[in-house]
Every structure is written in structure tokens, then in C-alpha cells.
LODOBA-412038 format. One line per field, with one value per residue (C-alpha): residue number from 1; x, y, z. Coordinates in pm, 1 decimal, decimal comma, always signed. Each point is the difference from the previous one (the first is absolute). Layout:
REM LODOBA-412038
nr	c(NUM;...)
east	c(X;...)
north	c(Y;...)
up	c(Z;...)
***
This chain:
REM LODOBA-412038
nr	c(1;2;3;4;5;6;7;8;9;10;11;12;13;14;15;16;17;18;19;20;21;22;23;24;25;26;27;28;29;30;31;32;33;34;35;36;37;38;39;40;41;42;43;44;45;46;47;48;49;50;51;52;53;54;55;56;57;58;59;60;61;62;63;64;65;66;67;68;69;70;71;72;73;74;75;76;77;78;79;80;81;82;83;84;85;86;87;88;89;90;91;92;93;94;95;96;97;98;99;100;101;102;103;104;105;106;107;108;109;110;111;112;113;114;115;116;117;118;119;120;121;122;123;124;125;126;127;128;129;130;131;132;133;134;135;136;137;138;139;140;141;142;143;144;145;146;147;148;149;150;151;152;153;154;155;156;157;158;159;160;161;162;163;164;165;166;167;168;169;170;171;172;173;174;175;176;177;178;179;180;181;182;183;184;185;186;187)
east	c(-641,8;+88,8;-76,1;+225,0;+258,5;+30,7;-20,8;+296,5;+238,9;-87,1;+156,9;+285,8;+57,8;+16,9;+218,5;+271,2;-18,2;+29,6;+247,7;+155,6;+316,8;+220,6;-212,0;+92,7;-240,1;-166,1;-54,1;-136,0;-279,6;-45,4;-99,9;-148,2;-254,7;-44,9;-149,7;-213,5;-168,0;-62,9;-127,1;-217,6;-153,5;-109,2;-108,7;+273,3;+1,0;+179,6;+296,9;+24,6;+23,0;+250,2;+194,7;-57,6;+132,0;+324,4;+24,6;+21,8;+267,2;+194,7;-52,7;+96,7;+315,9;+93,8;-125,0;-279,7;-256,6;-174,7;-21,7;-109,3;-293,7;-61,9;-79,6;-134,9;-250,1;-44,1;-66,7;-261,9;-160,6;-4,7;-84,8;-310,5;-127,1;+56,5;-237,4;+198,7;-16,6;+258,7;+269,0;-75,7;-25,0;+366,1;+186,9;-203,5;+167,3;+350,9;+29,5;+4,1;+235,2;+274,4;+31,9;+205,5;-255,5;+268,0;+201,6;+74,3;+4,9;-318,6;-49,1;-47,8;-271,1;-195,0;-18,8;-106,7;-268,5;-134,8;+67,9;-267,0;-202,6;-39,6;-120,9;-258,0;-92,2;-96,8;-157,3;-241,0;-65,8;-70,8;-198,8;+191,6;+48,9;+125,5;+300,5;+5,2;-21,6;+309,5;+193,5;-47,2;+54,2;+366,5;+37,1;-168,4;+308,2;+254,9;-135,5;+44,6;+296,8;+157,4;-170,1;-111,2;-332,6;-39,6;-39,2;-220,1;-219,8;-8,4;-112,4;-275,7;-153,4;+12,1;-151,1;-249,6;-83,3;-109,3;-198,4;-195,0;-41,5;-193,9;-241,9;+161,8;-26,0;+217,9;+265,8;-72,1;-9,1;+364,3;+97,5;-132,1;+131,8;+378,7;-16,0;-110,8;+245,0;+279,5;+108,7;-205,4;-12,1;+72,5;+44,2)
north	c(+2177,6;-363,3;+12,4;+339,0;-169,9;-278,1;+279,9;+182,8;-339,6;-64,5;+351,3;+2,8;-367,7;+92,5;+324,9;-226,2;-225,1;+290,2;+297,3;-268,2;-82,5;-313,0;-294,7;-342,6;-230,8;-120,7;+331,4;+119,4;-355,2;+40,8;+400,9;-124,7;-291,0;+248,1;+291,1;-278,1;-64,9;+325,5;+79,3;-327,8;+114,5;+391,2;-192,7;+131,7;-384,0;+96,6;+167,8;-357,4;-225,7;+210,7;+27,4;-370,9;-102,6;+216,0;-190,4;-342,2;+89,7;+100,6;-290,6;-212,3;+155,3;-48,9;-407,0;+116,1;-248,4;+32,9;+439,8;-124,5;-242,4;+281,2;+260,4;-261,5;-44,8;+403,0;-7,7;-284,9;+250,4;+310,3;-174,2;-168,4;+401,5;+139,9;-289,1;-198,6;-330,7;-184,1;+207,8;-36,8;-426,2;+41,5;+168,6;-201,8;-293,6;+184,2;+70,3;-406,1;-90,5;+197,2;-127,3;-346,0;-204,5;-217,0;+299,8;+42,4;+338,3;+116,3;+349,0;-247,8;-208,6;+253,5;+224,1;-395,8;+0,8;+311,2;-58,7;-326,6;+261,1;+272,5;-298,1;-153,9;+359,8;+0,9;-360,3;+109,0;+359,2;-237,6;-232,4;-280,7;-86,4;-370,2;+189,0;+195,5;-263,5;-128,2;+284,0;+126,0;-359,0;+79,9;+340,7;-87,1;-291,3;+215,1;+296,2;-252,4;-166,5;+348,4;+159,6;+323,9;+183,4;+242,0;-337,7;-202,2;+311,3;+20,1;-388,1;+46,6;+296,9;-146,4;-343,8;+169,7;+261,3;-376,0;-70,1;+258,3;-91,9;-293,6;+196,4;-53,9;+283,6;-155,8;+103,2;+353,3;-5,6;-143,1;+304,4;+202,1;-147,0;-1,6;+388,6;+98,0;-149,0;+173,7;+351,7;+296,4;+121,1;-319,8;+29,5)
up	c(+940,5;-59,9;-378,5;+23,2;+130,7;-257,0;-269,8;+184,4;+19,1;-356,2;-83,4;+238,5;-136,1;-363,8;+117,1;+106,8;-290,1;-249,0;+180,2;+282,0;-183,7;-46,6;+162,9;-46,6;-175,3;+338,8;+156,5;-343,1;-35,0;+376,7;-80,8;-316,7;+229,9;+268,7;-248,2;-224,5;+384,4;+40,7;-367,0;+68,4;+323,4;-186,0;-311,7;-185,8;-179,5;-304,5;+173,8;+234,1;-260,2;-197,8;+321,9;+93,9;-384,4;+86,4;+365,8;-243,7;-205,7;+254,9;+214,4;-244,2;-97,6;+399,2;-47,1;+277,3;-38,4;+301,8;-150,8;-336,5;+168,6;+247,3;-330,3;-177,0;+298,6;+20,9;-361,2;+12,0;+268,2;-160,7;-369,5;+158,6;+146,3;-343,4;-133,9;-197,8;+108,8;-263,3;+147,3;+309,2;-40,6;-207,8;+280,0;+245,3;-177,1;-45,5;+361,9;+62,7;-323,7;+133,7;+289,4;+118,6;+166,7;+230,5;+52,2;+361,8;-29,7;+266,3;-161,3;-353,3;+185,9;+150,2;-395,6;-90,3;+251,1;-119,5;-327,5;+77,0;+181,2;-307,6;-205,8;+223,4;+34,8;-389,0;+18,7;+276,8;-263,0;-230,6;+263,7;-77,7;+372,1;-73,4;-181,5;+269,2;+291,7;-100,8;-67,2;+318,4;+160,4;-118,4;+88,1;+345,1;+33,1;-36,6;+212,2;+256,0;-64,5;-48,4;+283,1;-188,0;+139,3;-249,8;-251,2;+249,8;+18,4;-393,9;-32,7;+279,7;-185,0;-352,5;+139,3;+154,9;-315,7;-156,2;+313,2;-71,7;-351,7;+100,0;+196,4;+333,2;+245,7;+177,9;-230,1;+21,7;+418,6;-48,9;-247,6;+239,3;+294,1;-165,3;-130,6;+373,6;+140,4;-255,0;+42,9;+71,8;-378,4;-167,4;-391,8)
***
């Protein structure tokens, strides 16, 4: 039923983006990022980069950085689950560049954090866990100097996926420990 359901929003997502008239260019990338989650959740992967690569180019036209790291991001994601790792480093990368690091802008700094995240994420793929050490040493700083969970969450799980790496179990009881304490049907 779950599965169903994300197959459902994908369609009633693309419905409004193709018969739901005049939408300005944020309601149209915010459409656009909400059906390339969808498509990435029922393994649709080509339709959510396609949809992500629209997101960008709209973004940009507004001068959204913080949108064009956030796609960026989503396209590092759903590159890396279609297997092609070279994409998935580039927009890993991208989602960083286009950001201002001393903005003061907090929605900027938190996309920075994950944009840290995403990459550590890749070093510990690749098991290079100094790489990804410090990467997530950064994105863990700003989780707390901006306060956001979802990010401090994020850090703990990657650190730990390079625990595990080492053959420490103690990195898996600490996976484990995080997803039960998440929602019921965490994704």
C-alpha cells in the first residue's frame, strides 16, 4: 500500500505539472522536486533526474541557490542508485559550489551541511573514511551550530556506515539504534 501510494503521488504530481496551468517558476521546480522524490522512491530513476535537471534550471533563473544545491544533492542521490558514480561525485560537488559559504542565510548552511554529508557519503562508498572523517566533521559543525536534526541524524548514520567499515559492530548497534528510534516506516 505504501509503494502504491508513492506510485499514485508520482502520477497526481506529474498531472499537475502537465494539465495544471499557469504556475510560476517555484511552484513548477517545487512540483518538479516533489515528483523526482517520488519517481526516486518507485525506481522510476530516469524520470527523477530528468525532473531534477528541470528543478535546476528553474532555480537558477529565480537566483535560488539553496534549490539548485538542494537538486544538485537529489541528483547526486538518484545518479549514485542508477550506478553511475561520476555523476553522482559531479553534482555531489555542484551542490557545494553554488552555495555562499559565509552566507548567513540558515536554509544556505543547512543545503551546505548536506551538501558535506552527500560527499562523505561517497568517501565512505568508496571506503575512504579519512575523506570521509572530515567531511562529516563539517557537516556535523554546522548541524549544530544550525540546530537541524534531520542533518545531525544524517552525520551520525554516515559516521557510523564507516564504523562499520572497520569491522566495528559497534557501528552497526548505533545504525540500528538511530533507525529504531525514527518513524514507524522510516525510508
Amino acid at each position: 500500500a505504501r509503494s502504491g501510494a508513492h506510485t499514485q503521488a508520482a502520477a497526481f504530481f506529474q498531472a499537475a505539472i502537465d494539465h495544471g496551468g499557469s504556475l510560476s517558476d517555484d511552484e513548477e521546480a517545487e512540483l518538479l522536486e516533489l515528483v523526482a522524490e517520488e519517481y526516486y522512491l518507485i525506481d522510476h530513476l530516469d524520470e527523477a533526474i530528468a525532473a531534477s535537471g528541470r528543478a535546476i534550471a528553474l532555480r537558477e533563473a529565480s537566483g535560488d541557490r539553496a534549490g539548485v544545491s538542494f537538486n544538485h544533492h537529489a541528483l547526486a542521490v538518484y545518479q549514485w542508485y542508477n550506478a553511475d558514480r561520476g555523476q553522482a561525485e559531479g553534482h555531489a560537488a555542484q551542490a557545494m559550489s553554488v552555495l555562499d559559504p559565509d552566507a548567513d542565510d540558515a536554509t544556505q548552511l543547512v543545503q551546505l551541511g548536506h551538501a558535506f554529508a552527500m560527499q562523505a557519503y561517497l568517501a565512505v562508498q568508496a571506503t575512504d573514511l579519512d575523506t570521509a572523517k572530515t567531511l562529516t566533521a563539517r557537516a556535523r559543525e554546522i548541524a549544530e551550530a544550525t540546530g537541524d536534526s534531520d542533518l545531525a541524524i544524517r552525520v551520525r548514520l554516515i559516521e557510523n556506515y564507516g564504523v562499520v567499515l572497520t569491522g566495528d559492530d559497534a557501528g552497526r548497534d548505533e545504525i540500528m539504534a538511530i533507525l529504531n528510534s525514527g518513524p514507524k516506516h522510516i525510508d
